[in-house]
PAZAPA-4460 file (N, C-alpha, C; in steps of 0.05 Angstrom, whole numbers, plus 32768, in hexadecimal, padded with zeros to 4 digits):
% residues 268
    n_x    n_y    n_z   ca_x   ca_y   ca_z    c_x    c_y    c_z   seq   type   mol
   83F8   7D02   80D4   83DC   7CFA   80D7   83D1   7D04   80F2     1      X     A
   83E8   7D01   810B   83E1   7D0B   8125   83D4   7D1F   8126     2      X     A
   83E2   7D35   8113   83E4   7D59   8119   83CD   7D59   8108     3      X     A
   83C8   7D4E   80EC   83AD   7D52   80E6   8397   7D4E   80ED     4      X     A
   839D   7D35   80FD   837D   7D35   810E   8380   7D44   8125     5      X     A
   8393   7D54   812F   8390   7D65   814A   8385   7D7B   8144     6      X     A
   838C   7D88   8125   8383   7D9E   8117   836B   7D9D   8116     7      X     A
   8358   7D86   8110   8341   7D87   8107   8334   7D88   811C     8      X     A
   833C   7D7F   8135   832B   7D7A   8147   832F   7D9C   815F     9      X     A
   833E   7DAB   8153   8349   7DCB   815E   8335   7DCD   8152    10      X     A
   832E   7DD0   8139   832A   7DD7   811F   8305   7DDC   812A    11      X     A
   82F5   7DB7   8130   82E3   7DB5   813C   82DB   7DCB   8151    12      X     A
   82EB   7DC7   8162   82E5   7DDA   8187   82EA   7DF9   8180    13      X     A
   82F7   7DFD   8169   82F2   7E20   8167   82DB   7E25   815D    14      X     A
   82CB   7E13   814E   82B2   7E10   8140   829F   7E15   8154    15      X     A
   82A8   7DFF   8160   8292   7DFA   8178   8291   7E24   818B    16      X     A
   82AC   7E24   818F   82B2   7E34   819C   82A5   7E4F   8196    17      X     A
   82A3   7E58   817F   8299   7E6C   8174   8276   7E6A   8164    18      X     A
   826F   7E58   815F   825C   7E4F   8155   8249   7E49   816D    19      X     A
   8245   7E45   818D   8243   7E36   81A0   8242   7E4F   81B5    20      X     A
   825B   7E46   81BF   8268   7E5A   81D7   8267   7E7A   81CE    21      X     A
   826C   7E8A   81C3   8271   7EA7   81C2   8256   7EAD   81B9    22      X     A
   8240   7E9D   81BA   8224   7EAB   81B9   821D   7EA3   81D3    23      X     A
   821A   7E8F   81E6   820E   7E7F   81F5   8214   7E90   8214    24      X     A
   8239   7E98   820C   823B   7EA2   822B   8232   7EC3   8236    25      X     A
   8223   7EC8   8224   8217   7EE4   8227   81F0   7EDA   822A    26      X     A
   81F2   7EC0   8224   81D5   7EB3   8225   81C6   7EC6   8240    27      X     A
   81AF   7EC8   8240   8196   7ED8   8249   8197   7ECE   8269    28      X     A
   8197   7EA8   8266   8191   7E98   827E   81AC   7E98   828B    29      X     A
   81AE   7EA2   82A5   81C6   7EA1   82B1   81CF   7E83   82B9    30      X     A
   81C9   7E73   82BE   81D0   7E52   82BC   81DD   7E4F   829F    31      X     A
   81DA   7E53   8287   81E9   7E4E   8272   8204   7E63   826D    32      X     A
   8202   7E76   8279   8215   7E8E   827C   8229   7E78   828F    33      X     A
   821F   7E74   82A5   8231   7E66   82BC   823E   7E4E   82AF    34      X     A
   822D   7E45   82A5   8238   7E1C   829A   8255   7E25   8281    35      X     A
   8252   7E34   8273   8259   7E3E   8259   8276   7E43   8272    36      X     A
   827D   7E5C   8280   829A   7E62   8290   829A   7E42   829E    37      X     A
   828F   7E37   82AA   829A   7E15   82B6   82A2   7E05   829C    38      X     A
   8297   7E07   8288   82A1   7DF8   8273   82BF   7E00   8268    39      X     A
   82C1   7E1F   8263   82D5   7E28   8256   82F0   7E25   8272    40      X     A
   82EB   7E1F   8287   82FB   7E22   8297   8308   7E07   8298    41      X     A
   82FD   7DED   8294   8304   7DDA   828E   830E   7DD8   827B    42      X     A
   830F   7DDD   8262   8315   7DDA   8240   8335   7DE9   824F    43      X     A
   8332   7E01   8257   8354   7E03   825F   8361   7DF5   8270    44      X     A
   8351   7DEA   8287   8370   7DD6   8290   836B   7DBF   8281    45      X     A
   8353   7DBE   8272   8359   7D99   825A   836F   7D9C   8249    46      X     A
   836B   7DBA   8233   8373   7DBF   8220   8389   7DD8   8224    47      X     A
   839E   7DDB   8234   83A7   7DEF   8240   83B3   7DFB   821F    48      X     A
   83C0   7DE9   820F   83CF   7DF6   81F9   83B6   7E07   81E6    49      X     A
   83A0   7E00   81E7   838F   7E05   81D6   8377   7E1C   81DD    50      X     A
   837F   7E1F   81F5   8367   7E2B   8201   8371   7E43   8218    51      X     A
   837F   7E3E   8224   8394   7E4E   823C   839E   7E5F   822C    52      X     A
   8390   7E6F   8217   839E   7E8A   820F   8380   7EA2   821C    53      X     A
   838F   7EB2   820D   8384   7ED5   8216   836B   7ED6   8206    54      X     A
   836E   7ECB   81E9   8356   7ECF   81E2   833C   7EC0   81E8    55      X     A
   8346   7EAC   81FB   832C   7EA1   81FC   8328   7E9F   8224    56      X     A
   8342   7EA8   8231   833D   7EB9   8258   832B   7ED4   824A    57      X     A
   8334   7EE2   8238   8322   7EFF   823C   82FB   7EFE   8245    58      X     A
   82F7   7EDD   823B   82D9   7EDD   8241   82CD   7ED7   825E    59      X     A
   82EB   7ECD   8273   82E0   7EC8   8285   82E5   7EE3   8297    60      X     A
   82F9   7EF2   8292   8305   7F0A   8297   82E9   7F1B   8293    61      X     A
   82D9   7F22   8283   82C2   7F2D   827A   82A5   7F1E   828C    62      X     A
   82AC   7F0F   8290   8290   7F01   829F   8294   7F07   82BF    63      X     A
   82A5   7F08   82C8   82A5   7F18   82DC   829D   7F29   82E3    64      X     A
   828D   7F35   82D4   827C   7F4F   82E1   825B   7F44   82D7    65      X     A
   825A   7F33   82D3   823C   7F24   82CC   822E   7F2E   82EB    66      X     A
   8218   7F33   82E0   8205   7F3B   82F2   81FA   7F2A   8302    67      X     A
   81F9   7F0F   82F9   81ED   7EF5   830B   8202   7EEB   831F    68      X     A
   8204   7EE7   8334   821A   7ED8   834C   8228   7EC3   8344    69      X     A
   8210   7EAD   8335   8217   7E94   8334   822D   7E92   831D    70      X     A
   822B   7EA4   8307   8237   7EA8   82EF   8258   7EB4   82F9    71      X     A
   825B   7EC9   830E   8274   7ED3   8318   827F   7EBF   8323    72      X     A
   826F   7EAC   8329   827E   7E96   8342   8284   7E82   832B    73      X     A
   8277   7E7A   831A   828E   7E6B   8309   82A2   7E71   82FE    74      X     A
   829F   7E90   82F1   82BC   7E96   82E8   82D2   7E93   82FC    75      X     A
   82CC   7E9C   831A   82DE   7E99   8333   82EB   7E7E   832F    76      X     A
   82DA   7E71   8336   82E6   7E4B   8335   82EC   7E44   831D    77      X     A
   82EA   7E4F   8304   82FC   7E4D   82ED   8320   7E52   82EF    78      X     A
   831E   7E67   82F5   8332   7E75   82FB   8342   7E6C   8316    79      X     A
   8330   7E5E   8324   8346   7E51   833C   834C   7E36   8330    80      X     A
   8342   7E27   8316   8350   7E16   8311   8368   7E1C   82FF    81      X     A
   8368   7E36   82F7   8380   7E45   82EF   8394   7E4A   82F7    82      X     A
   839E   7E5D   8310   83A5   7E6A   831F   83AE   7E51   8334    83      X     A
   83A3   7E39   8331   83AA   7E24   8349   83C8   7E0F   8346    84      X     A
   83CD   7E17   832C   83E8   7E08   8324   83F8   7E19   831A    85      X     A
   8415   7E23   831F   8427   7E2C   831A   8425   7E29   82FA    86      X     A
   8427   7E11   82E8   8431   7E15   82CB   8413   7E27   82C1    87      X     A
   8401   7E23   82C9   83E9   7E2E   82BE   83E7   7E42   82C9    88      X     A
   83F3   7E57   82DC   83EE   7E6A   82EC   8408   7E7E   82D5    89      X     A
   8418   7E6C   82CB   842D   7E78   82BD   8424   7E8B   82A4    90      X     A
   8405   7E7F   829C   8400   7E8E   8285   83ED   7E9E   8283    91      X     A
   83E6   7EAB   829D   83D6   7EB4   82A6   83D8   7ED4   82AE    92      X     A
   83F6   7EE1   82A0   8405   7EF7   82AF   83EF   7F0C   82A0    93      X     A
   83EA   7F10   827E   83E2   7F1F   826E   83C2   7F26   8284    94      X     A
   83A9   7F10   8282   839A   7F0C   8294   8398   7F1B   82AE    95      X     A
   83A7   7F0C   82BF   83B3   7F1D   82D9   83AC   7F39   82DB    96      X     A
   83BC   7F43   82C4   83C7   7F6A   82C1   83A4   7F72   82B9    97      X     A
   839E   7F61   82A8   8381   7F6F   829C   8370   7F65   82B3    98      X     A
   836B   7F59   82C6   834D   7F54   82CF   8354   7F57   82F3    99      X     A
   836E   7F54   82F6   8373   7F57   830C   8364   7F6A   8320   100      X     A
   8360   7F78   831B   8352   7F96   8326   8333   7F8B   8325   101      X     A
   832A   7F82   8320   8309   7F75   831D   830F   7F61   8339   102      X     A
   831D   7F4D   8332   832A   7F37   8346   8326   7F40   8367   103      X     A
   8336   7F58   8360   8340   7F62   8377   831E   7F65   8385   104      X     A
   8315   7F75   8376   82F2   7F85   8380   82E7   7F74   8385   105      X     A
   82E2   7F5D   8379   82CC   7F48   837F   82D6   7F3E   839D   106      X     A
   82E5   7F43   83B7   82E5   7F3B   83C5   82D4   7F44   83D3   107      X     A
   82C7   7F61   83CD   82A9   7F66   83E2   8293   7F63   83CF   108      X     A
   829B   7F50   83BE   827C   7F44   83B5   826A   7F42   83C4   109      X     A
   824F   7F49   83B4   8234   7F4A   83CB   8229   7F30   83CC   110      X     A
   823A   7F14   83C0   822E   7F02   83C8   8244   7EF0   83D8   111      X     A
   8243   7EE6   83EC   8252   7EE3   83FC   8265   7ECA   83EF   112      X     A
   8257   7EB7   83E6   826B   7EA2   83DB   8276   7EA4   83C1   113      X     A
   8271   7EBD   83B8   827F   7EC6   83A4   829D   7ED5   83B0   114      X     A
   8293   7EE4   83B7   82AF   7EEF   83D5   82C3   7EDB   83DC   115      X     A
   82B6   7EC9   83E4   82C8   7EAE   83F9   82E1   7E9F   83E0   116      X     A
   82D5   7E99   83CC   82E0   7E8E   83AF   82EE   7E9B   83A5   117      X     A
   82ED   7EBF   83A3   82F8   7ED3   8398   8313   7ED1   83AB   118      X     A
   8310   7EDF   83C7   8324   7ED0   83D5   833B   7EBD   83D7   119      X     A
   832D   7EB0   83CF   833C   7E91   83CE   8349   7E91   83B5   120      X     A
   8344   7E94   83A2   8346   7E9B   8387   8364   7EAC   8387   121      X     A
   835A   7EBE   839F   8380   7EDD   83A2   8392   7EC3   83AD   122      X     A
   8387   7EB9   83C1   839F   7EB2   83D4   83AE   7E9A   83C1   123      X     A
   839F   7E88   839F   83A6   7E72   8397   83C0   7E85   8381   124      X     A
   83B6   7E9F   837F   83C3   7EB3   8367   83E0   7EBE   837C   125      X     A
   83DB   7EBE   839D   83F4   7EBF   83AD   83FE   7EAF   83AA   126      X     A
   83FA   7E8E   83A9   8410   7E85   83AF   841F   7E76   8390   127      X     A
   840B   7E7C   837C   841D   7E6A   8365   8423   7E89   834F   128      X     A
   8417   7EA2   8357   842A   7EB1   834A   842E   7ECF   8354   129      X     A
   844A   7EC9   8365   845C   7EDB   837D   8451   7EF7   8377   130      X     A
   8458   7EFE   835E   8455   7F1F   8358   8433   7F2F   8350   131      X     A
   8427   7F17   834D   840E   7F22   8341   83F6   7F35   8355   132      X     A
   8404   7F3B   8372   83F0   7F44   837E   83FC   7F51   838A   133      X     A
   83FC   7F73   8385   8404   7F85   8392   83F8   7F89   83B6   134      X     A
   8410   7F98   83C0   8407   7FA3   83E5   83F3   7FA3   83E4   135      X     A
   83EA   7FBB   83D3   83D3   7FC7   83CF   83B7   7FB5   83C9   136      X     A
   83BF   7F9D   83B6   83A7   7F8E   83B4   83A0   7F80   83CF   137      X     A
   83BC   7F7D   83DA   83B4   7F68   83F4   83AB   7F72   8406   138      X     A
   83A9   7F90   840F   839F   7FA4   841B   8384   7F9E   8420   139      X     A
   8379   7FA0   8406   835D   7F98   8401   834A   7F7F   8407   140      X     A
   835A   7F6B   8412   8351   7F52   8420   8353   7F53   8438   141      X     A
   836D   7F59   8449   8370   7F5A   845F   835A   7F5D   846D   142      X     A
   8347   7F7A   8461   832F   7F7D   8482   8321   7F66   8478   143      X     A
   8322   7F58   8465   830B   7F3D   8470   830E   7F2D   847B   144      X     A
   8326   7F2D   8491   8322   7F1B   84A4   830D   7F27   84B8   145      X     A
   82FF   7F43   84BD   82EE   7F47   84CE   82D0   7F4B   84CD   146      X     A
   82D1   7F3F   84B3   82AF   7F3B   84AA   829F   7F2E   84B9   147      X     A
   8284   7F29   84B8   8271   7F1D   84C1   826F   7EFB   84BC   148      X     A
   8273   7EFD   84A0   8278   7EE1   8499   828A   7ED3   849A   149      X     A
   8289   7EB9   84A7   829F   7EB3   84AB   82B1   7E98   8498   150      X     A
   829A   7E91   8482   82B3   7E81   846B   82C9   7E9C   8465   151      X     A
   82B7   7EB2   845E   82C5   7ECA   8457   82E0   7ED2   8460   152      X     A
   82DB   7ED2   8481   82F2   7ED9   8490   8307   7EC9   8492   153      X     A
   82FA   7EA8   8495   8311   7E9A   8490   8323   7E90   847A   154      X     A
   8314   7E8E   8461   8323   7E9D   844C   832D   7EB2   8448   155      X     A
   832F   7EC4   8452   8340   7EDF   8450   8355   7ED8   8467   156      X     A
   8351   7EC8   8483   836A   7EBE   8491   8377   7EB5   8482   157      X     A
   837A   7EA9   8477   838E   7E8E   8462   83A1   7EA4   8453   158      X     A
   838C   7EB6   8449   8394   7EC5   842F   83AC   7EDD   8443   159      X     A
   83A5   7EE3   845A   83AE   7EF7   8470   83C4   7EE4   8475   160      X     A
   83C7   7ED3   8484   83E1   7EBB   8487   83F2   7EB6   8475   161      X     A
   83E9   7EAB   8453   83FF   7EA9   844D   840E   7EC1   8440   162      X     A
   83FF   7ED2   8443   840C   7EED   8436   841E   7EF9   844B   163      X     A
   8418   7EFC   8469   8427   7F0D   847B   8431   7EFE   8493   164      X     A
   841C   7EEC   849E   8422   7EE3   84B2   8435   7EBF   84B0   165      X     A
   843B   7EB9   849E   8447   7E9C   84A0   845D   7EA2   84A0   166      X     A
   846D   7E9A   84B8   8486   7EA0   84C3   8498   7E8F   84B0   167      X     A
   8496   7E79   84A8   84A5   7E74   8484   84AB   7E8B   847A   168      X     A
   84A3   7E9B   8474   84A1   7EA6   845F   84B5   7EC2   845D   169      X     A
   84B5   7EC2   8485   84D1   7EDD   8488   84ED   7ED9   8488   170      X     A
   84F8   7EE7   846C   851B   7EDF   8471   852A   7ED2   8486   171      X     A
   851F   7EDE   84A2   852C   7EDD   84BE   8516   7EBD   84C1   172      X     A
   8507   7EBD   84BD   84F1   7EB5   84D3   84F2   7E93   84D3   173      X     A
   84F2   7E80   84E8   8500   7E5B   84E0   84E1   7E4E   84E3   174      X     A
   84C6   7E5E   84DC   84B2   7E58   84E9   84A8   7E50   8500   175      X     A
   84AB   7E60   850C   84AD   7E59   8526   8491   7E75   8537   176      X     A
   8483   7E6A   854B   846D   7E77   854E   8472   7E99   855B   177      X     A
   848D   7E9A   8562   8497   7EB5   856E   8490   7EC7   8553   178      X     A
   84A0   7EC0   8544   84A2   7ED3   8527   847C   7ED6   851D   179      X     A
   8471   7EC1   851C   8457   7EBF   851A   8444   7EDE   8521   180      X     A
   844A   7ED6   8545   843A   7EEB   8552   8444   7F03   8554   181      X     A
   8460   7F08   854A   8463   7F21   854A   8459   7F2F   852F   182      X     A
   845A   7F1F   8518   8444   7F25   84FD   842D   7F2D   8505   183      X     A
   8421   7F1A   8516   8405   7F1E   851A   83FF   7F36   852B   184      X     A
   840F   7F42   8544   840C   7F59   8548   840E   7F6D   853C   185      X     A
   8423   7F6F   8527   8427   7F89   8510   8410   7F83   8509   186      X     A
   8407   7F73   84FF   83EE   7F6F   84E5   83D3   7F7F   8501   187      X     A
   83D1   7F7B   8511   83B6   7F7B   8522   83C1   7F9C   8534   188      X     A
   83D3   7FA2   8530   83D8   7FBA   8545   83CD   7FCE   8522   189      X     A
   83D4   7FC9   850F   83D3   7FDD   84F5   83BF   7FE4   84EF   190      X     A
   83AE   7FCA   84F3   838B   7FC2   84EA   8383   7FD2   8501   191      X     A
   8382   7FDD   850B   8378   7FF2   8528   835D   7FEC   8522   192      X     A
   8359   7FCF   8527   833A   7FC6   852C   8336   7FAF   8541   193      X     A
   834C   7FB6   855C   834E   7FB1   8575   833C   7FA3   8582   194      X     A
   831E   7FAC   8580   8306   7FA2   8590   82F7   7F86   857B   195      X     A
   8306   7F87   8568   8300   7F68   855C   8317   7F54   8556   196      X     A
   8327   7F52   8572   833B   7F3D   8572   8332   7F1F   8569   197      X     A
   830B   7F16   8580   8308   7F07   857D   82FE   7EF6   855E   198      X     A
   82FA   7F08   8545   82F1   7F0C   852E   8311   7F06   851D   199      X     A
   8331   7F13   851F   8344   7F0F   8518   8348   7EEF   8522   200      X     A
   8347   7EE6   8532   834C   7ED5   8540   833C   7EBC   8536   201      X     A
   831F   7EBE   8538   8316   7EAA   8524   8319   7EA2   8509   202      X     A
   8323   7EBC   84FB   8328   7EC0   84DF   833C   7EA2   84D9   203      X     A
   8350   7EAA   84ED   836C   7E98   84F2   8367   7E83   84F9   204      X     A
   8352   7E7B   8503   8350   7E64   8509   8355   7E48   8500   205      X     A
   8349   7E49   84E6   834E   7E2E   84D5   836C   7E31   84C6   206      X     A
   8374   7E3D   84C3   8391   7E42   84B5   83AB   7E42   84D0   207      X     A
   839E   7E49   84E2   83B7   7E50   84F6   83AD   7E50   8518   208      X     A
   839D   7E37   851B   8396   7E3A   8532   83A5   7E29   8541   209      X     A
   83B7   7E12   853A   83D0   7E0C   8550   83E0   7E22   8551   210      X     A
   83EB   7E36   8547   83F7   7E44   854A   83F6   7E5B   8563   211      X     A
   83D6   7E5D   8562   83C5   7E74   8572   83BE   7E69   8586   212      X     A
   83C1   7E4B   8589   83BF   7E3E   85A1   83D9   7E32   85B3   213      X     A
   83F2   7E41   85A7   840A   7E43   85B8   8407   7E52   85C5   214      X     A
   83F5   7E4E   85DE   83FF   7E62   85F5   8415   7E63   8607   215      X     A
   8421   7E52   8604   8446   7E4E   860E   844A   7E65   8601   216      X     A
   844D   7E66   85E4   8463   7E7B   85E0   8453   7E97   85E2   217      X     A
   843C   7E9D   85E0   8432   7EB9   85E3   843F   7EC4   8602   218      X     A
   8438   7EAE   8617   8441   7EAD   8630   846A   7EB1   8639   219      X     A
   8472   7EAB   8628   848A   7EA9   861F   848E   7ED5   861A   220      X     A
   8486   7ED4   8603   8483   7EF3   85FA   8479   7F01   8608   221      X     A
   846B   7F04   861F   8459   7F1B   8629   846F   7F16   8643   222      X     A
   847C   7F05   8649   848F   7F01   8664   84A6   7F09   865E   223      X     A
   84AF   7F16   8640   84C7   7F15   8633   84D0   7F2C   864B   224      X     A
   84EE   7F29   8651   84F6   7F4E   865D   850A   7F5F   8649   225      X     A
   8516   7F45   8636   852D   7F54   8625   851A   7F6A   8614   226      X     A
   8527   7F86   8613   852A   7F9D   860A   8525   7F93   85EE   227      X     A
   8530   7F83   85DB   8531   7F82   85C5   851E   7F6F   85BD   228      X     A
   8517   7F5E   85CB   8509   7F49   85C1   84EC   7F4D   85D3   229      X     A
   84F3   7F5A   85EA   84D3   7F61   85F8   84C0   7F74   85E6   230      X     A
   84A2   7F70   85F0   8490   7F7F   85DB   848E   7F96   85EB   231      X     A
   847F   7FAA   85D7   8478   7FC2   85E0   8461   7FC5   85F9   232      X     A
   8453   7FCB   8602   843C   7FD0   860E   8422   7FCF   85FD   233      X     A
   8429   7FDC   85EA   8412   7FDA   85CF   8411   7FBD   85C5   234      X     A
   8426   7FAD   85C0   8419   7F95   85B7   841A   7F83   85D6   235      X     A
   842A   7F8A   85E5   841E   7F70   85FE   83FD   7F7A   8602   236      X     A
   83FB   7F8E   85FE   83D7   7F8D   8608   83C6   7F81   85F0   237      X     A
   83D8   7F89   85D3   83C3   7F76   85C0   83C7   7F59   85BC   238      X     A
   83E1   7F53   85CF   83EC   7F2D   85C8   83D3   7F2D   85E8   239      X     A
   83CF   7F2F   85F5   83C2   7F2A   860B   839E   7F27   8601   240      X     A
   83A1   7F35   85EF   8377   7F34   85DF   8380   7F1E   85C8   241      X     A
   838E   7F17   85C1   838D   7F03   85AC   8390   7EEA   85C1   242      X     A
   839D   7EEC   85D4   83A8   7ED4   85E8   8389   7EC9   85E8   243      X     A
   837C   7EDD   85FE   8363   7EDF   8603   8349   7ECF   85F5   244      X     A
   834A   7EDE   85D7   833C   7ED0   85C5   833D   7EB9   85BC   245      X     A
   835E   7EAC   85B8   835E   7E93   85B2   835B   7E80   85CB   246      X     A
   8351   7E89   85E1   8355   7E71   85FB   8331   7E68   85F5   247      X     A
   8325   7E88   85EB   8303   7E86   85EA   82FD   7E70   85D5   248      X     A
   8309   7E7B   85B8   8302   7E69   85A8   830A   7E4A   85A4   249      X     A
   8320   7E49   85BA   8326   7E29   85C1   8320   7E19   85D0   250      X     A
   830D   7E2A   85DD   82F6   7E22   85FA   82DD   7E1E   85E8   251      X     A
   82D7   7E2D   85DE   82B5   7E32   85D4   82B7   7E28   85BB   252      X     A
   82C6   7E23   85A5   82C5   7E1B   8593   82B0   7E1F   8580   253      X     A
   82B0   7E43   857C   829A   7E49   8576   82A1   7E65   8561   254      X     A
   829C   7E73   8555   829F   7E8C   8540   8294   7EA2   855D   255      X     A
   82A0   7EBA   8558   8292   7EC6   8576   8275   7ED1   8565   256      X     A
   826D   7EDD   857C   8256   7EEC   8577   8256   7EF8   8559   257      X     A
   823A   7EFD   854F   823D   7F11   8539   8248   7F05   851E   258      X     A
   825C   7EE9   8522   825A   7EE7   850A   824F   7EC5   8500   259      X     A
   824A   7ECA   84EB   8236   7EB2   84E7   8245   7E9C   84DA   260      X     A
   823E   7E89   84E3   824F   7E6B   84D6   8249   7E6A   84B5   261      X     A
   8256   7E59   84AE   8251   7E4D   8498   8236   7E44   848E   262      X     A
   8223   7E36   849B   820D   7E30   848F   81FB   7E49   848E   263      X     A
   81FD   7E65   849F   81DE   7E68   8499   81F1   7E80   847B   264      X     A
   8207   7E81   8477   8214   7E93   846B   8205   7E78   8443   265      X     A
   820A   7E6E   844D   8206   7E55   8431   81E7   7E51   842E   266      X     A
   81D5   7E4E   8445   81B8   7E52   8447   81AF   7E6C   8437   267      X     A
   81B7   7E86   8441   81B0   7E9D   8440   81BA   7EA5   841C   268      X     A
***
């Protein structure tokens, strides 16, 4: 009697589903386009057995390129309630392969809090599924830690951290802030975008600013003399502009010049 009334009530929501939804989310008014991906994004983590398949991700996979902001930004936050739990991130590989490459692009979305979400969105697809994001995609985030905006940048720190710089994460490495800043110099000597330490540095801020505020151990490294463990010249002059930057931004407590906080980025 269970399974028959579960049938009927599948039975109901594909009704609804096709009768409803597969005319509505192509609707004219972009608010019903938007409500339609918030709804369907819920029905999968309500109804994960019923709904958490391919045939019915391909519509949010497809709305992604909707022409309205508000409409991209719900499929985003759909999909980060996807992508945010390991068992539900599990069934998400087919998905992944097909839309991934859209995923990837929407990080220089031209609307900024579509960007920030998109973002956030990679770094939730780093950490609950290991293989799904090639060098190459992560490539493609990295320069946003040196944007103008700065939810932007600091979302792309997080996404920059846990991908390269969290000393967890190196075979050798006991987390410890040495292993840290020597990441962070590979990462900032490669980026040969030198004259915006103070812009890397803010990026890091909310994700890793006790870390950047060990000046013991930077002080520690730039005094090193051992041959093997002392730095080059090239990075003591760039651990000396990061030193630099984080003493400013722990004094001034401020985003530097040029880039704009959070409100007028949410205003605008």
């Amino acid at each position: 009697q269970l399974q028959e009334q579960q049938e009927e009530i599948e039975n109901m929501m594909n009704a609804i589903f096709k009768g409803v939804f597969v005319h509505r989310y192509r609707d004219v008014v972009p608010e019903i386009r938007a409500i339609c991906m918030e709804e369907l994004g819920m029905w999968m983590r309500s109804y994960t057995v019923s709904f958490l398949t391919d045939g019915y991700l391909k519509y949010i996979g497809w709305t992604l390129h909707d022409k309205q902001w508000e409409v991209r930004l719900q499929c985003v936050k759909a999909l980060q309630g996807l992508y945010c739990c390991r068992d539900t991130a599990a069934h998400m590989e087919l998905f992944t392969s097909r839309f991934k490459t859209r995923m990837v692009a929407m990080v220089l979305d031209k609307e900024p809090e579509v960007a920030v979400e998109v973002v956030k969105l990679l770094t939730l697809m780093l950490e609950n599924m290991e293989e799904a994001l090639t060098e190459e995609d992560c490539q493609s985030v990295y320069p946003v830690v040196y944007v103008s905006s700065r939810p932007l940048a600091s979302a792309a720190g997080l996404f920059l951290y846990r991908r390269l710089l969290d000393p967890q994460r190196e075979p050798s490495g006991d987390g410890d802030n040495r292993t840290f800043f020597r990441l962070l110099l590979a990462f900032f000597i490669e980026s040969e975008l030198h004259e915006h330490t103070a812009y890397l540095v803010d990026s890091l801020w909310d994700c890793a600013g006790p870390r950047l505020r060990d000046w013991e151990t930077i002080s520690a490294l730039l005094l090193e003399e051992s041959p093997t463990e002392g730095l080059t010249d090239r990075q003591e002059k760039a651990l000396v502009e990061i030193l630099a930057a984080s003493v400013v931004q722990a004094a001034e407590g401020q985003p530097p010049v040029g880039r704009s906080p959070a409100k007028k980025v949410t205003e605008g």
